[in-house]
C-alpha positions as CSV (number, residue, x, y, z in Angstrom):
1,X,-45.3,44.5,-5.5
2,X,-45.5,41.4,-3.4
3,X,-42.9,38.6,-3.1
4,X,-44.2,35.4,-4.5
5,X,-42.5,31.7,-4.8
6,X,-43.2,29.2,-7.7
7,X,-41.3,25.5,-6.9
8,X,-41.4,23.7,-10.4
9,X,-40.9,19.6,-10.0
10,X,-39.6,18.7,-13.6
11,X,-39.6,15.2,-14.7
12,X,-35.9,13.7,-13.9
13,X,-35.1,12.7,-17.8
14,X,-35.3,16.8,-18.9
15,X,-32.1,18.4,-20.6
16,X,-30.8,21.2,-18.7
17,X,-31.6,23.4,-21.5
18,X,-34.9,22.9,-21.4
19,X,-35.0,23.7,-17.9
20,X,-33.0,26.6,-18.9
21,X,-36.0,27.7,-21.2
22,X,-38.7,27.0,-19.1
23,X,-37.1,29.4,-16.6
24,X,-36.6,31.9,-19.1
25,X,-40.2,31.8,-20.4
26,X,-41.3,32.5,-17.3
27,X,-38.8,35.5,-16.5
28,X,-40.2,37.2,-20.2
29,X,-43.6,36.6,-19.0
30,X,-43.3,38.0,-15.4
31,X,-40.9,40.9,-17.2
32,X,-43.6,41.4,-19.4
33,X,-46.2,42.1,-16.5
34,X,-44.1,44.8,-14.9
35,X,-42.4,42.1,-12.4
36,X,-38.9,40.8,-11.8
37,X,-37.3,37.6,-10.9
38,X,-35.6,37.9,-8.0
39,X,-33.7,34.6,-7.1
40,X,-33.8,31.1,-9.2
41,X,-32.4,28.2,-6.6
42,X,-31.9,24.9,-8.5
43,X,-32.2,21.8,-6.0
44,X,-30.9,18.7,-8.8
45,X,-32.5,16.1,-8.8
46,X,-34.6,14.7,-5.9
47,X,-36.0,11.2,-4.5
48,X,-40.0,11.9,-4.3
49,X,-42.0,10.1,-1.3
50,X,-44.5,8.1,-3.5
51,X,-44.4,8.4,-7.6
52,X,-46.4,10.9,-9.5
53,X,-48.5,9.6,-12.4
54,X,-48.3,11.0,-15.9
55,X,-48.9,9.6,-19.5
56,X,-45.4,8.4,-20.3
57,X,-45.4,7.2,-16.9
58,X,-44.8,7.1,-13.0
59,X,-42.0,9.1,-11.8
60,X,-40.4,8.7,-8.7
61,X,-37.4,11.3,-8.9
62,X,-37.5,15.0,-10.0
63,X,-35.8,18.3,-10.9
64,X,-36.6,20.5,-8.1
65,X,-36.6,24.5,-8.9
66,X,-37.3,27.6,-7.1
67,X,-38.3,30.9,-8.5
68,X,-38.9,34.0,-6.4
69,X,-40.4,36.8,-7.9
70,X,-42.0,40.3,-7.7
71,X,-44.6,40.6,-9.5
72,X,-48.6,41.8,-9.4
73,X,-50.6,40.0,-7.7
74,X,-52.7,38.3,-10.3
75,X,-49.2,36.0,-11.2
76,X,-50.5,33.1,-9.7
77,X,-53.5,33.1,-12.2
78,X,-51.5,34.2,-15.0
79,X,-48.8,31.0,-14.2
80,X,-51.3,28.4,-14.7
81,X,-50.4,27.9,-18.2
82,X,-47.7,26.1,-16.7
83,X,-50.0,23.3,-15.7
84,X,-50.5,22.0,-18.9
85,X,-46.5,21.5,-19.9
86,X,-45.3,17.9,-20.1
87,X,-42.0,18.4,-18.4
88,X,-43.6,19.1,-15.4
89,X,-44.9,17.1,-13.0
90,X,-46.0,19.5,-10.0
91,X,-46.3,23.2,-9.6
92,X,-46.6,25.3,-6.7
93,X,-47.1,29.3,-6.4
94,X,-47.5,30.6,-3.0
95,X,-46.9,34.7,-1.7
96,X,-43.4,34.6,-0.8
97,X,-44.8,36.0,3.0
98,X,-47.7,34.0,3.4
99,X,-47.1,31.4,6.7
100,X,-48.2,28.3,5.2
101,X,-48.0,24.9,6.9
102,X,-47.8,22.8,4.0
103,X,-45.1,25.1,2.3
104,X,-42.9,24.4,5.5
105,X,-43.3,20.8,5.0
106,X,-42.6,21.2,1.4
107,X,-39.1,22.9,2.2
108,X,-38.6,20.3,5.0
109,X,-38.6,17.4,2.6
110,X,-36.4,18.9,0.3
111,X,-33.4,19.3,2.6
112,X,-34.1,15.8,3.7
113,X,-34.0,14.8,0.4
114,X,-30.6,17.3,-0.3
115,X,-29.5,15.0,3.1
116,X,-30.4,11.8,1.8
117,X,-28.4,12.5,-1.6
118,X,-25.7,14.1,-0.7
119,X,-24.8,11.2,2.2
């Protein structure tokens, strides 16, 4: 089974135990297509470059997450259910061993933004 990433940007106001859900709904439903969840990375909270627009608002800080998983390869379709919860306000699923520009820049960011709040 291939290696696959899913980066979940949750809105900054979310408990931790409804991150702590979220996470676990997606382990039962990767567990429940004959995958595994390999590593879950937890970033905080993060300054965003521009705001993201959603109905209760626009959001300029997030909770950033990491989830690396095995699992078939039809998980990325299967995840999309995830678009439509209101805690989040980005997703991103990518094949753990794809070489993808954008997903560099993507991790770039977030250790400049790890940099920025940490100084």
């Amino acid at each position: 089974m291939p290696l696959y990433d899913c980066m979940l940007l949750l809105k900054p106001h979310v408990r931790k135990e409804a991150v702590m859900d979220l996470a676990s709904r997606v382990g039962k439903h990767v567990y429940s297509r004959n995958g595994v969840i390999t590593n879950i990375k937890s970033f905080g909270t993060v300054q965003l470059g521009y705001g993201i627009k959603k109905l209760d608002g626009r959001h300029y800080q997030g909770q950033l997450m990491q989830m690396t998983m095995m699992a078939t390869p039809n998980i990325n379709k299967e995840l999309h259910y995830l678009n439509k919860e209101d805690r989040l306000l980005r997703l991103r699923k990518r094949d753990s061993n794809a070489d993808d520009e954008d997903d560099d820049d993507l991790r770039l960011m977030v250790e400049q933004n790890l940099k920025f709040i940490s100084s």
